[in-house]
C-alpha positions in Angstrom: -49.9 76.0 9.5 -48.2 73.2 7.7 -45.1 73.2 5.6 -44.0 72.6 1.9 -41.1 71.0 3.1 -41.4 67.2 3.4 -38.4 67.2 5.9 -40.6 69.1 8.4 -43.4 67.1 7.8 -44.4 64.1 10.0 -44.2 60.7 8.6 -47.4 58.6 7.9 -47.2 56.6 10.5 -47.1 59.2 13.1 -50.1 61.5 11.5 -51.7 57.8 11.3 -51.2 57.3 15.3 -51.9 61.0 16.0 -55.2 60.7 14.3 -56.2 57.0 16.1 -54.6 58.2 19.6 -58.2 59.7 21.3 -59.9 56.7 20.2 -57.4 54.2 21.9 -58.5 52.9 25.5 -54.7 54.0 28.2 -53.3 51.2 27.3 -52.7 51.2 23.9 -52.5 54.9 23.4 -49.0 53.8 25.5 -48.1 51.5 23.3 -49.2 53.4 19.9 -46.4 56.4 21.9 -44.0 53.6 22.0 -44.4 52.3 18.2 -43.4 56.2 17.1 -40.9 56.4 19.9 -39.2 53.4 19.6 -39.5 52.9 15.9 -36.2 51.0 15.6 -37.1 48.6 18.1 -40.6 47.9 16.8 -39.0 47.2 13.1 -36.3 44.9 14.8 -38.4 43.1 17.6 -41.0 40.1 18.5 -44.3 41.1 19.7 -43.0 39.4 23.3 -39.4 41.8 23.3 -41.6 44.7 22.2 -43.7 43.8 24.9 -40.8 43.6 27.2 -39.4 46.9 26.5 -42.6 48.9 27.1 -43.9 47.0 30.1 -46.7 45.5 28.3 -48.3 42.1 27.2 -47.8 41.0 23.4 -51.5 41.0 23.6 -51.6 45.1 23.6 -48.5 44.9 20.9 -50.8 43.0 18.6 -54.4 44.7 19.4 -52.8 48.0 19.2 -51.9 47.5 15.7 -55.0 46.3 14.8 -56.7 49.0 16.5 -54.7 51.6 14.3 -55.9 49.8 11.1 -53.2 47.6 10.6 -53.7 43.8 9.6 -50.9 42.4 11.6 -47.7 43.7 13.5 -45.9 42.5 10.3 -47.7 45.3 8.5 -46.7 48.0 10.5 -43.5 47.3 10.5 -43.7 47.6 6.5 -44.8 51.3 7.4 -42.0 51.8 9.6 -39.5 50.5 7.7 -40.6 53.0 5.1 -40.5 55.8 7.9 -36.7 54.3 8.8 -35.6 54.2 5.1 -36.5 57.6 4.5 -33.8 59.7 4.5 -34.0 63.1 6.0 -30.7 65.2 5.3 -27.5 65.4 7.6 -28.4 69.0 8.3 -32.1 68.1 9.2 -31.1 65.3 11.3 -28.4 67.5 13.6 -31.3 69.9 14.0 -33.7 67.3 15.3 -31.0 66.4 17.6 -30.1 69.8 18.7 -33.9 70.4 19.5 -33.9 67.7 21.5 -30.5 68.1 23.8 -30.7 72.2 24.0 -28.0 74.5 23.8 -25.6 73.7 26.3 -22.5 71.3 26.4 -23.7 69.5 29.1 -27.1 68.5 27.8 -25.1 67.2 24.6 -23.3 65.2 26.9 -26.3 64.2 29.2 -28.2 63.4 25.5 -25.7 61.3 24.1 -24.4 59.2 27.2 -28.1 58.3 27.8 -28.0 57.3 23.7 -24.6 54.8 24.8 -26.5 53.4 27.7 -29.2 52.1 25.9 -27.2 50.7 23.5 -25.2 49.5 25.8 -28.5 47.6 27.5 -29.3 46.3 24.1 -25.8 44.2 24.1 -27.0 42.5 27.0 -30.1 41.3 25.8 -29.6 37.0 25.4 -30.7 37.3 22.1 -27.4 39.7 21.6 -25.2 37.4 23.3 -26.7 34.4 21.2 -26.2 35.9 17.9 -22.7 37.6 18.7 -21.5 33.9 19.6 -22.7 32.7 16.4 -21.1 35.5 15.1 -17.7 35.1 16.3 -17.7 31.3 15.2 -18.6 32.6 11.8 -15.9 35.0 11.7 -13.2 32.4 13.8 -13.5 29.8 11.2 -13.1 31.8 7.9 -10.1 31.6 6.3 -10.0 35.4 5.5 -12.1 38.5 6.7 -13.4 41.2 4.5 -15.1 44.1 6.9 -17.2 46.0 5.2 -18.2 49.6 5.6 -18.7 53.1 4.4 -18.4 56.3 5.2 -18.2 56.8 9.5 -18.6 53.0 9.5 -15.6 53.0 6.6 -13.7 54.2 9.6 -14.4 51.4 12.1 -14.3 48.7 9.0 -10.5 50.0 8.8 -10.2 49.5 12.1 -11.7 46.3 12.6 -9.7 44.3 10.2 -6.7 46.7 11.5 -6.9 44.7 15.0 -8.4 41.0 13.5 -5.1 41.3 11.7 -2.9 41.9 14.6 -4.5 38.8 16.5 -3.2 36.5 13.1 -6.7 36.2 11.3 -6.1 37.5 7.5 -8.6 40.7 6.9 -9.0 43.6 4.7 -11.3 46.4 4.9 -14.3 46.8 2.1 -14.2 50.4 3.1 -14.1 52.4 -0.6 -17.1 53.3 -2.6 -17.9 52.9 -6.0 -16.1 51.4 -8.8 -13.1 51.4 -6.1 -15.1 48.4 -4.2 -14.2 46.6 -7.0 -10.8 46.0 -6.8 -11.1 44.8 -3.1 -13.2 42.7 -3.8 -11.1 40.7 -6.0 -10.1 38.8 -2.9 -13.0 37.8 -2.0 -13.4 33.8 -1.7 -14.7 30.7 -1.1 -14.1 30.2 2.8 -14.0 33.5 3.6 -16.5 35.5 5.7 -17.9 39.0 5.2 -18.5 41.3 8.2 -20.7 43.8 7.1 -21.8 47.4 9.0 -24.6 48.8 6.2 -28.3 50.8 7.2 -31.0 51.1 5.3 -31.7 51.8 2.4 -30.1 49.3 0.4 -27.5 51.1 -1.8 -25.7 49.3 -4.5 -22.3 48.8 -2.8 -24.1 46.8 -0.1 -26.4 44.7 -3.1 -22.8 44.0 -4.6 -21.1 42.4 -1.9 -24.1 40.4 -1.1 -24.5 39.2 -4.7 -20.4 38.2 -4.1 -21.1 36.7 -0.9 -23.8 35.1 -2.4 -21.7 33.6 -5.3 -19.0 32.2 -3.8 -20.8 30.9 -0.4 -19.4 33.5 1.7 -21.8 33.6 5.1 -21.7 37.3 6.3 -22.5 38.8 9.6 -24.9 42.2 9.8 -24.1 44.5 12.1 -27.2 47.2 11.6 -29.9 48.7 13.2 -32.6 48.5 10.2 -31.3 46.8 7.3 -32.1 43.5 8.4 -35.4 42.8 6.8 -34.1 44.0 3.5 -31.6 41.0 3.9 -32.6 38.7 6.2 -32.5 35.4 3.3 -29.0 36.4 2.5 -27.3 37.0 6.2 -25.9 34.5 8.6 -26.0 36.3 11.5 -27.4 39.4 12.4 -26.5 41.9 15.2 -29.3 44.5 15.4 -26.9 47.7 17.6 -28.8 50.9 18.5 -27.8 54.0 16.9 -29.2 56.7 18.8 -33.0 57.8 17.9 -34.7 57.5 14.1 -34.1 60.8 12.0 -31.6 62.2 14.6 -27.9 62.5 14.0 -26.5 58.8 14.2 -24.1 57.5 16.9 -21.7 54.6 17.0 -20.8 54.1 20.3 -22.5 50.9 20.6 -20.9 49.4 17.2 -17.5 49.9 18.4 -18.1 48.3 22.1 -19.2 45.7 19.8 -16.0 45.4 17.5 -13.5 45.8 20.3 -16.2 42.7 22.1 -15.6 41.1 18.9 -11.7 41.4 18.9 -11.4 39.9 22.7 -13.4 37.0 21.2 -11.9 36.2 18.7 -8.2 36.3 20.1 -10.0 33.9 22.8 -10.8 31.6 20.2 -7.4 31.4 18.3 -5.5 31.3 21.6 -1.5 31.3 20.7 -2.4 32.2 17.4 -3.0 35.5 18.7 0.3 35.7 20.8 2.7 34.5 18.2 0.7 37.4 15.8 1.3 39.9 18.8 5.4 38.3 19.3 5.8 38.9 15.4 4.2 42.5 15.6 6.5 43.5 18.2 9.7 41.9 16.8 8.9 44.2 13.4 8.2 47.1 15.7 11.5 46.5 17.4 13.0 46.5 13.8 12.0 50.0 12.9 12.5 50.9 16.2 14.4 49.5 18.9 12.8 51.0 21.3 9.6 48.9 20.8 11.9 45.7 21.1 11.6 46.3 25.0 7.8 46.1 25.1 6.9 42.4 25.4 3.5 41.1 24.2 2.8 37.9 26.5 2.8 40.1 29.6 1.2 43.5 28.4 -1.1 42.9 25.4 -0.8 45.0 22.6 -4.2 44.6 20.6 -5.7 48.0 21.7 -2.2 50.4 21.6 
């Protein structure tokens, strides 16, 4: 029996692979499991790192698609990215996570280190590194910051131009919503750079800031796991991090390995710049507190305490 909701209700593409699975020769009834496990990855990859991923050829990426009625690769990702920007409640997506991991504490914790891991496999990749550099000399050579985020990724936004300020590079945090955005981003410039964590769909916060970058020739970086194609003419840089499975409860595990990586390079690339910010930190610590006047910076860094 089928439900009325549309939350318990597969997506197209997956009744459209369900229907075309009998007919597929082994191989590609493999590859037509991976385009509705791995849905993110599909949307965000080259036939060859699709290929990669699945143990397959490129060959059986693009035949596959074809075989399940689809002109090109390029027009199933359209379908997925319509799957991806779908978007089921918080309440449906902890359920669909809780089915998945069971009951117990330990699968939760089984579940969601297995989740970190493969993010954290996806920061290898030497596509990752070669965008993250790019990145960081993006970010290095701006003369101020503006991290953008909202909501959980508010939170890390805060916290990101919390520590790029520590290591001397000027920041602030896009981290309101609304008409609140608005006074923040008053500041933003001409020679500055936006560093922007923002999913799918495109909401109007995210449309604003761009239209802003856009105006004043600001280059910003993308750190997302699906909003890329929506964006990709107006983004310098863009740093595709997991976040766990499509339609389950999102984790950011990955995007904070990432911003504390992106700290570390940075303070690399400004060198003493970083230590005189660190020296000046402490000397105002020591100031409210002499206590903290005893803790020296050059010897025992103080970017993470």
């Amino acid at each position: 029996m089928t439900s009325d909701d549309p939350e318990d209700r597969q997506s197209a593409f997956d009744d459209r692979v369900e229907t075309a699975l009998e007919t597929l020769p082994p191989a590609e009834q493999r590859m037509a499991r991976f385009f509705v496990g791995q849905k993110q990855a599909v949307l965000l990859g080259s036939a060859a790192e699709i290929a990669a991923l699945a143990g397959t050829s490129d060959a059986t990426v693009v035949r596959t698609a074809r075989s399940l009625g689809f002109e090109s690769l390029s027009a199933l990702r359209q379908v997925l990215l319509a799957d991806l920007t779908g978007t089921a409640s918080p309440g449906r997506r902890l359920a669909r996570t809780l089915q998945e991991t069971g009951g117990d504490s330990a699968s939760a914790l089984r579940h969601v280190v297995g989740l970190h891991e493969s993010a954290l496999e996806a920061l290898k990749r030497p596509e990752m590194e070669a965008a993250f550099a790019r990145a960081v000399d993006i970010l290095a050579a701006a003369r101020r910051r503006h991290v953008f985020g909202i909501g959980p990724s508010g939170a890390m936004a805060e916290y990101a131009a919390l520590q790029f300020n520590r290591i001397g590079l000027p920041s602030s945090a896009l981290s309101v919503s609304g008409v609140s955005l608005a006074d923040r981003l008053l500041w933003l410039g001409s020679g500055d750079a936006v560093l922007m964590m923002a999913y799918a769909p495109l909401y109007r916060e995210v449309e604003i800031v761009l239209d802003q970058a856009g105006l004043h020739e600001v280059p910003v970086v993308l750190i997302s796991d699906n909003l890329g194609p929506l964006v990709s003419d107006r983004i310098a840089a863009t740093l595709p991090v997991p976040r766990g499975k499509a339609d389950h409860l999102a984790t950011h595990g990955g995007t904070m390995v990432l911003i504390e990586a992106m700290i570390i390079a940075l303070a690399a690339k400004v060198g003493e710049t970083a230590f005189d910010s660190l020296d000046r930190l402490s000397g105002l610590r020591g100031a409210i507190d002499k206590a903290w006047i005893k803790r020296g910076t050059r010897k025992k860094s103080m970017l993470l305490t």
